[in-house]
N, C-alpha and C positions, 0 to 999 in steps of 0.2 A: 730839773735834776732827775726826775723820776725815769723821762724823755732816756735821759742818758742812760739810764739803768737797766738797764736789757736783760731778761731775766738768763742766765748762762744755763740751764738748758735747754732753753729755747735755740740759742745762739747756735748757726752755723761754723762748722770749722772753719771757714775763710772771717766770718768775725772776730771770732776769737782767735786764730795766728793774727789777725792783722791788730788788735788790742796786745795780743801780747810782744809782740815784735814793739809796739808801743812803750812797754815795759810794766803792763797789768800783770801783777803777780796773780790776780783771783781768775783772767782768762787766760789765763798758763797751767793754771792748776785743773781749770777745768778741761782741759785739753789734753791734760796728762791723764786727769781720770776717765774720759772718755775714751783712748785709747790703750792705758794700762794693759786692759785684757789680752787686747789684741797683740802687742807687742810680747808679754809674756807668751801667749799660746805660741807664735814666731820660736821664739827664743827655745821653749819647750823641746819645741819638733826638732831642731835645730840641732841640739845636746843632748836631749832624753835624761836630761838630770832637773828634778824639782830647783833645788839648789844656785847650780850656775842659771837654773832659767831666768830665777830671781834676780842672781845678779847680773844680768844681762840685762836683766828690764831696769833694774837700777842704771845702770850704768846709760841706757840710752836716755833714759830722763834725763843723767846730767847731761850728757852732749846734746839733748834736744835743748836744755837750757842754753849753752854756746852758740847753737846754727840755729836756733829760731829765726833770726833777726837774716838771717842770711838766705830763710827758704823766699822761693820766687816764685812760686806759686803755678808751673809750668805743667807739673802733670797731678794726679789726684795727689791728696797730702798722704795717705795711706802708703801711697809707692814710695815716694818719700822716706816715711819711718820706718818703711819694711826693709828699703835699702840699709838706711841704719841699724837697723837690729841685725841682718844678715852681717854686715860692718863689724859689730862690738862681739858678735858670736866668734865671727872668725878669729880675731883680737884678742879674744877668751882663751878660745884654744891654741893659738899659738904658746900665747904667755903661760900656759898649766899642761903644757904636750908632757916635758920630762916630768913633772908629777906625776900624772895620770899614768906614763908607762912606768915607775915606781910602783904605783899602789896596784897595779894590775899583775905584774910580776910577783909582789907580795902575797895576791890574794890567790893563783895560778901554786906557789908554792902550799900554803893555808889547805886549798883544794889536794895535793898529792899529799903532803903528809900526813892529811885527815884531819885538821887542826879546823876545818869549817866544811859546811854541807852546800852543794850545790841546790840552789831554790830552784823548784819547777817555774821556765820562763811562762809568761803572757806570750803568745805567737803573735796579737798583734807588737806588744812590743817587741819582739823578736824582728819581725819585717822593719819595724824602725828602727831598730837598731840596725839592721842590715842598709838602708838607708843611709845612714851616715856614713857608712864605709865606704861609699860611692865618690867618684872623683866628683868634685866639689861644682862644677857646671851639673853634671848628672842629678847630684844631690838636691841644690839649688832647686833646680826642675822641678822634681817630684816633691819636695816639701812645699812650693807655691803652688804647684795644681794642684795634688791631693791633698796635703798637710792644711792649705787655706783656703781651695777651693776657687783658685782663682782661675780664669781663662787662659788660654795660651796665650793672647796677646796682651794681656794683665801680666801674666808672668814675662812674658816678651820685654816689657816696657821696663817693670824692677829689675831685670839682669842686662836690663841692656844689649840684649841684638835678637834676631827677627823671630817671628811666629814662629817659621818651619824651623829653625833650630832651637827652639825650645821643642820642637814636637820631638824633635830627632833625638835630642837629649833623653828626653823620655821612653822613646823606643829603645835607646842602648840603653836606658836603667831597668827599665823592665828586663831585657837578655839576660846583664850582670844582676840581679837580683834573683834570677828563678838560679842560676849559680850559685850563688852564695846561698840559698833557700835551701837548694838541696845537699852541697857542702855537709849544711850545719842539721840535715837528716829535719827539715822543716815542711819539704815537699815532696 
């Protein structure tokens, strides 16, 4: 019995998906807390809101609960969950688009009538913010290689098509970014 009793943070992720895909809830959970961080940071970059990061990171936990049993174990598990997190962000924002332009119309009016004080930005968060405003291959890009530090052909492989278009992608986010930089009087 002991034999069987693997201590789980020893455990490799391919043990633990393959126990949990089993149906171990204690190597699911451990899998979930070893990646937690990572997926949240994902989600962060993604939204730039504390908030939806959280429940983004929620939300891929359950769906990692549904497609556990379904991953196949073809490329790193990491690619995997980042897919899904890019997945449940886009799905976020879909589903709260007409919200968010409500409460930013609201807050844009608050701003002219003097009803609230514009806060001096963070300029890095300003650059990410400008980020998101990128067409979503572009965005994509740069939030995997700068946001996670991944390689082009890391990033290559979560979006799904070749190295030199993920470079190219980046070359035209940087263009539209030193734009939008100076737009908003950043550069």
């Amino acid at each position: 019995m002991t034999a069987m009793m693997l201590d789980e943070s020893e455990a490799s992720d391919a043990e633990l998906i393959g126990r949990a895909k089993g149906g171990d809830r204690g190597a699911f959970g451990k899998l979930l807390e070893r990646h937690y961080g990572f997926v949240y940071r994902a989600a962060y970059r993604w939204c730039g809101k504390k908030a939806d990061a959280e429940d983004i990171a929620q939300e891929v936990c359950v769906r990692l609960g549904r497609a556990i049993r379904d991953y196949r174990g073809g490329g790193a598990f990491t690619t995997w969950l980042y897919t899904m997190t890019l997945n449940a962000a886009r799905d976020m924002m879909r589903k709260t688009a007409r919200e968010t332009i409500k409460t930013e119309a609201y807050g844009a009016y608050a701003l002219i009538s003097g009803e609230a004080q514009a806060e001096p930005e963070d300029p890095a968060e300003a650059l990410w913010a400008a980020v998101r405003k990128l067409p979503d291959k572009q965005r994509d890009a740069v939030l995997l290689v700068y946001g996670e530090e991944l390689s082009h052909a890391a990033a290559a492989e979560v979006m799904a098509i070749s190295e030199a278009t993920v470079s190219w992608h980046i070359h035209e986010a940087k263009k539209r970014l030193k734009t939008l930089m100076r737009s908003a009087g950043e550069v």
